[in-house]
C-alpha positions in Angstrom: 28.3 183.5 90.3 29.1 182.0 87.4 31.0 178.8 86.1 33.4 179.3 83.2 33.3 176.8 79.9 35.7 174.4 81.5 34.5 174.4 84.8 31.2 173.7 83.9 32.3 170.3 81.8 33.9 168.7 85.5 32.0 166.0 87.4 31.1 167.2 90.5 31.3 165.6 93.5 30.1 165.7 97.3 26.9 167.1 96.2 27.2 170.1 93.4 30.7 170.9 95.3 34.4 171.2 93.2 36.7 170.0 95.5 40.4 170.4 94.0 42.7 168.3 95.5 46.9 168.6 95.7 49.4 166.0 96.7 52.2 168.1 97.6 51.7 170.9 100.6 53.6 173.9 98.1 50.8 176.5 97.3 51.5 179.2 94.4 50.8 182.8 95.1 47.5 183.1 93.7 46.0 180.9 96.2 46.9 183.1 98.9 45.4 186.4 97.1 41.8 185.9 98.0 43.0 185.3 101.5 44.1 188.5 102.9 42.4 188.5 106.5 41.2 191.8 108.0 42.0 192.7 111.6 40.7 191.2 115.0 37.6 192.1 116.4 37.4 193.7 119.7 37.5 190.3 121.9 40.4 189.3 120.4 38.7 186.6 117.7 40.2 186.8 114.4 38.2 187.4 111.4 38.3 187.7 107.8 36.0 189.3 105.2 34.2 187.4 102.1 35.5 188.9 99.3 33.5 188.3 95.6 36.0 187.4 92.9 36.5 184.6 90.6 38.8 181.6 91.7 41.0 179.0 90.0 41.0 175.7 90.1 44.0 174.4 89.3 45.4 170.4 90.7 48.7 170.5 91.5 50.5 167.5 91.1 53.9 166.1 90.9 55.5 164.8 88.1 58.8 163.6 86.8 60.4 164.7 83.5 60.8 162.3 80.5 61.9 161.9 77.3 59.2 161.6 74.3 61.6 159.3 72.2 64.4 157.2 73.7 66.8 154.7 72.5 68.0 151.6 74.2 71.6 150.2 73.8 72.4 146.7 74.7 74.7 143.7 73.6 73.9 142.1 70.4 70.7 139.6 71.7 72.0 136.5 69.7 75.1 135.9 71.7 75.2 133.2 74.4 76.1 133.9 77.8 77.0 136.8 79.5 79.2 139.8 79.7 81.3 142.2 82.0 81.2 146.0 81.7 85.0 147.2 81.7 84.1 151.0 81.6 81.5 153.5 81.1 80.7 156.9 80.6 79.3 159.5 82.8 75.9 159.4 83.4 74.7 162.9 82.7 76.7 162.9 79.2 76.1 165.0 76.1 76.6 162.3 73.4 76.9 162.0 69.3 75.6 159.9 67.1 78.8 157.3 67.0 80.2 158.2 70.2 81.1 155.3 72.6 79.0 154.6 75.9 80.1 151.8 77.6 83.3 149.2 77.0 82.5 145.3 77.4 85.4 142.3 78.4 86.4 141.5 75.1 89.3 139.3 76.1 87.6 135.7 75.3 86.8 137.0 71.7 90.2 137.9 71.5 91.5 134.5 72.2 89.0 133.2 69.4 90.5 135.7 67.3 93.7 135.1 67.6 92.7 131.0 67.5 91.0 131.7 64.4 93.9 134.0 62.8 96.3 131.3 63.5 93.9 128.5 61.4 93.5 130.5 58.9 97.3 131.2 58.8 97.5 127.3 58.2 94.7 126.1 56.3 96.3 129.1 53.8 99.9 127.3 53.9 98.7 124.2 54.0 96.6 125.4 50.4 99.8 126.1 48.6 101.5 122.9 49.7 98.4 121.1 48.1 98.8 123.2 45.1 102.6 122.5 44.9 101.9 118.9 45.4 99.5 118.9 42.8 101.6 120.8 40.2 104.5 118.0 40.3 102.4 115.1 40.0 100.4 116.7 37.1 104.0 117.5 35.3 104.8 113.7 35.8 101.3 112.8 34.3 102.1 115.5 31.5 105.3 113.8 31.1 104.1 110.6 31.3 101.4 111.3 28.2 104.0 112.8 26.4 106.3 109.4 26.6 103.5 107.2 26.1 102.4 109.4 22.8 106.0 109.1 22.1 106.1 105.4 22.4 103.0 105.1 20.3 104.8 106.8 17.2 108.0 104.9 17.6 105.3 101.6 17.3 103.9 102.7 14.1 106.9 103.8 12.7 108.3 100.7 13.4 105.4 98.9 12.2 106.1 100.6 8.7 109.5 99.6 8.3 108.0 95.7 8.6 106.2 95.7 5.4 107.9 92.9 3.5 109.1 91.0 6.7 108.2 87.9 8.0 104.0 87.9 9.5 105.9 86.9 13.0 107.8 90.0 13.1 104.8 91.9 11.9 102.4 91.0 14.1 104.9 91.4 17.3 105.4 94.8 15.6 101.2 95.6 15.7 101.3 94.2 19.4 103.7 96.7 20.4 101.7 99.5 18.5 98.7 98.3 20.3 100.4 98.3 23.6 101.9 101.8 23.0 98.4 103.3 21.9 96.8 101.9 25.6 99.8 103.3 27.6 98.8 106.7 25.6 95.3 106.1 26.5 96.0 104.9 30.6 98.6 108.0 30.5 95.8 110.7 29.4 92.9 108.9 31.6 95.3 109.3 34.7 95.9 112.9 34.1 92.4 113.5 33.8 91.6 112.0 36.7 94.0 113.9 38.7 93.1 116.8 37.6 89.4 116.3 39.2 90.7 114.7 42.2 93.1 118.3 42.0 90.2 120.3 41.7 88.2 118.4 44.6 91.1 119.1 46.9 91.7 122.9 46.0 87.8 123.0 46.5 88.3 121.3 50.2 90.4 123.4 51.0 88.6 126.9 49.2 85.8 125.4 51.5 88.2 125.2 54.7 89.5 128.9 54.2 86.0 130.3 53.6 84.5 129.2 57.0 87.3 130.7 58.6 87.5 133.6 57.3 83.3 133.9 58.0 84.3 132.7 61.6 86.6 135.4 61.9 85.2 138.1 60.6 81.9 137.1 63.2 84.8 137.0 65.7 85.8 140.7 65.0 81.9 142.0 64.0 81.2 140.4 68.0 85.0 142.2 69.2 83.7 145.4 67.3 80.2 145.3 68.8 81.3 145.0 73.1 82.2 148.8 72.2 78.7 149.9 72.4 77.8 153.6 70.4 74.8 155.6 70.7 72.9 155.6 67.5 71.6 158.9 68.0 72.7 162.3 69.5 70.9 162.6 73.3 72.5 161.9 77.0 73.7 159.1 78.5 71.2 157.6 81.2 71.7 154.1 82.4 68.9 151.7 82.4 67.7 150.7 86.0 66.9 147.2 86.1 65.1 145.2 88.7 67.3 142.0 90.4 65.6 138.9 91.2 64.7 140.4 95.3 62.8 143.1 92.9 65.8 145.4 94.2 66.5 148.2 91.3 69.6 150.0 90.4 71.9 150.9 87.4 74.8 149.3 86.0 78.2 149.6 86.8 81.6 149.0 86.1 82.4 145.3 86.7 78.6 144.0 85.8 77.7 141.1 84.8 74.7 142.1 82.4 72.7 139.6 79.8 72.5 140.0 76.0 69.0 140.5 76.2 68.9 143.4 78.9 69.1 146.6 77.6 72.0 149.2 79.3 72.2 152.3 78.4 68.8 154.5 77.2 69.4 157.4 75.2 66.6 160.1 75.8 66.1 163.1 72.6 66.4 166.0 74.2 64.5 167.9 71.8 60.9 166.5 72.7 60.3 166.4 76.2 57.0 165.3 78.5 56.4 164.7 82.1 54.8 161.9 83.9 52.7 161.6 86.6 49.8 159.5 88.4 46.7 160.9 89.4 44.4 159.5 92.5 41.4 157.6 90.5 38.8 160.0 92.7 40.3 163.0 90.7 40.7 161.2 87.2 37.2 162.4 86.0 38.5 166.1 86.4 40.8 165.0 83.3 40.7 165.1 80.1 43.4 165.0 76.9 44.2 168.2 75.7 44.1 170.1 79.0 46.9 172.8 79.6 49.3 172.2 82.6 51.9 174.4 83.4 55.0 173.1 85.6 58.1 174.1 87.7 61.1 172.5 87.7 62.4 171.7 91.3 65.9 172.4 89.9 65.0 175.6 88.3 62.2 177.3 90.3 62.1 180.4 88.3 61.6 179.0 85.4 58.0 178.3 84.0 57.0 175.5 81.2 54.0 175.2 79.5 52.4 172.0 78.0 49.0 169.6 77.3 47.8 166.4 78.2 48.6 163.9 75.8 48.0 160.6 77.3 45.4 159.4 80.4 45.8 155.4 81.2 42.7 153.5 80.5 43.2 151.6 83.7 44.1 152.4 87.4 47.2 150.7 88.7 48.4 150.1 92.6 50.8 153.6 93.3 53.2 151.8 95.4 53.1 147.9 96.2 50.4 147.0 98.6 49.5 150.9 99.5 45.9 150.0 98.6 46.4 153.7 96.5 45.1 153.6 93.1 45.7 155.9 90.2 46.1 156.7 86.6 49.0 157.4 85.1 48.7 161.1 83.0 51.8 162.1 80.4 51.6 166.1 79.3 53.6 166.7 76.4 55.7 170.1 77.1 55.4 173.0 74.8 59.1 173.7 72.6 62.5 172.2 73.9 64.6 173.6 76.5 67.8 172.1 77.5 67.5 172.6 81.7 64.9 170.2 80.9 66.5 166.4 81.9 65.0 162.9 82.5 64.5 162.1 86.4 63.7 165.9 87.3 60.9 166.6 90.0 58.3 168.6 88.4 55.6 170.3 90.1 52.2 170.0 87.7 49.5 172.9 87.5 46.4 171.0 85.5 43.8 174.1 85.0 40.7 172.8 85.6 39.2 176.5 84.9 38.0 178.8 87.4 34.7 179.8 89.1 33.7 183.4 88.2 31.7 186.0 90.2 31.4 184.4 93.6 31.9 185.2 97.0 35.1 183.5 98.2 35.4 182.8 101.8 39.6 181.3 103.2 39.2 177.4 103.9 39.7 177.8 107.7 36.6 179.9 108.2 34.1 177.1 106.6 33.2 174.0 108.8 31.0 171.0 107.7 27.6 170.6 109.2 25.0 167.8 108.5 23.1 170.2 106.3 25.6 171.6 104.6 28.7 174.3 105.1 28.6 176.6 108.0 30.3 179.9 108.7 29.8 182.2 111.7 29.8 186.0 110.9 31.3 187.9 113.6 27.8 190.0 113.8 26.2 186.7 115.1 29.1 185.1 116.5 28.3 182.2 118.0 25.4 181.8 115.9 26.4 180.0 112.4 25.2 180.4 108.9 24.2 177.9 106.6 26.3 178.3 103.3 26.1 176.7 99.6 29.5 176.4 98.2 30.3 175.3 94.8 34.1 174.6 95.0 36.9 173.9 97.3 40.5 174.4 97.0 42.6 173.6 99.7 42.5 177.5 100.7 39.2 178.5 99.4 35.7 178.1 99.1 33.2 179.7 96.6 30.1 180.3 98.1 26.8 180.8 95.9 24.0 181.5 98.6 23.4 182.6 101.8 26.6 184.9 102.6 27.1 188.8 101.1 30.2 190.2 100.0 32.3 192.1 102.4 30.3 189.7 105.2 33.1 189.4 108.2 33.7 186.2 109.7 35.1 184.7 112.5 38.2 183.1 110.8 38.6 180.1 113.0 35.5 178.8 114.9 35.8 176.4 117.4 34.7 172.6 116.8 32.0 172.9 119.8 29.6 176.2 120.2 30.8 177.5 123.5 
């Protein structure tokens, strides 16, 4: 008998024995080969003959399909408050980059939108009245400057004219000049003034019609975003999520979801792996880069390939408060195939390599004794036969010493020697 390279690196365990376990009761056709039993023996026992050949141990486990890569969609995460979905698409759907997933209630933002139209529809009318406003008073100060500059010339040129009068009529004459030149002065100062205090209030209301507008173009960036796209091709799978009894399920039409909570998850298609957890006695037998091959439940004729990419570092509980422990084991599956879809049952081989050249006796004809395993050749029945075995399937046993090939055996001994 010999072990092959892979077997040989497993931990063994009850003594130098292999046991390969399965948690599922399916069984592939080569575990029934080595088990062909030969015919009854003349009292009616039946018996089976110890056949040398090599067996395979593969652990069968199951497994659920999943994508490598996934995206999550969800409301933008700095609104406040929550949500309704209005409609949805099918689960199950073949979607786009771009193409729409789910509709929120959008009929609040609309209302803001239509508040926010209207204010800006105002604060814009309300603009051009300042600016009309302002370009009358600023002609009357234009006008005004242009009197007063007018007055001041009229001054002088009456000041000239009172060269060779009397000093009385000369001096009233510079007072009036004087006068006219401050009006000119008071005239110009006023219309600069107003121009700044102009400028101030077209700036008010610049200010005024720039926050609206910011408001609603947020307003219509937030009425834009409760249509939720994918942002990459895939299919539509909606996110379970876990209520506050710790009761899961999916979203539907009439929600109420958070901002925060993601909805839909958009799975690529085109790299594909499936997950499982493994019973902590059999995580020794595992190691990264092992082969599996797997079988949809969906698609039983069809036959996928793969390796083990990832084994957890720690054991978790399988179910709550089962006591079960296990590791969780993701296999990344060989090429793409599109019958492959998240949430399929997969049933895992994991070869753990094979045990050549050794005499292979069916399960049912091996019992347990305090010294070891016993069979009971028919040529001795009822006396048994003290047995090494190296590895156990759950149909199988591979025995090293103490039983010859082509050795016929009672196939199902009694508990209790008779």
């Amino acid at each position: 008998m010999r072990l092959s390279n892979r077997s040989a690196r497993l931990s063994l365990r009850k003594g130098n024995v292999i046991q390969v376990s399965t948690q599922r009761r399916r069984l592939w056709p080569w575990l029934l080969l080595p088990l062909l039993p030969a015919c009854g023996g003349d009292d009616g026992l039946p018996v089976v003959r110890a056949e040398r050949g090599t067996l395979p141990l593969v652990m069968i486990e199951s497994g659920e399909i999943a994508a490598v890569r996934s995206q999550f969609v969800r409301p933008p995460q700095e609104w406040n408050g929550s949500v309704v979905i209005v409609s949805m698409a099918p689960e199950g759907t073949i979607v786009a980059q771009g193409d729409t997933v789910a509709q929120l209630d959008a009929s609040s933002l609309l209302r803001e939108v239509t508040a926010v139209e209207d204010r800006l529809h105002n604060l814009a009318a309300q603009r051009e009245g300042v600016l009309a406003a302002q370009a009358s008073k600023r002609q009357s100060l234009v006008d005004a400057v242009a009197m007063a500059e007018l007055s001041r010339e009229q001054a002088e040129l009456q000041l000239a004219k009172l060269t060779f009068e009397s000093q009385t009529r000369q001096q009233e004459a510079r007072l009036a000049a004087s006068r006219a030149v401050v009006n000119l002065e008071e005239s110009r100062a006023k219309l600069t003034a107003q121009a700044v205090l102009d400028s101030l209030a077209v700036a008010k209301s610049d200010l005024e019609l720039a926050a609206a507008r910011a408001d609603q173009t947020s307003l219509r960036e937030r009425q834009r975003a409760m249509t939720l796209v994918v942002p990459l091709p895939g299919m539509v799978v909606y996110y379970e999520q876990e209520d506050r009894q710790g009761k899961r399920s999916k979203p539907r039409v009439g929600d109420t979801v958070d901002p925060w909570r993601p909805i839909v998850q958009i799975p690529d298609l085109s790299a594909m792996q499936v997950e499982m957890v493994v019973h902590e006695v059999d995580r020794h037998r595992l190691d990264v880069g092992m082969p599996v091959r797997l079988r949809l439940e969906a698609y039983p004729e069809a036959g996928f390939t793969g390796k083990i990419e990832t084994i957890a570092r720690l054991a978790t509980e399988v179910t709550a408060d089962s006591g079960v422990r296990g590791f969780a084991v993701v296999a990344r599956i060989d090429g793409a195939d599109s019958r492959l879809r998240p949430g399929m049952t997969a049933i895992v081989e994991i070869d753990l390599g094979e045990v050549e050249d050794a005499i292979l006796v069916p399960r049912t004809a091996v019992s347990e004794g305090d010294d070891g395993f016993l069979v009971y050749p028919r040529a001795s029945w009822p006396r048994p036969l003290t047995v090494r075995a190296v590895a156990l399937t759950p149909m199988t046993v591979a025995v090293t010493e103490g039983l010859e090939a082509g050795t016929v055996l009672v196939a199902r001994p009694p508990k209790e020697e008779p």
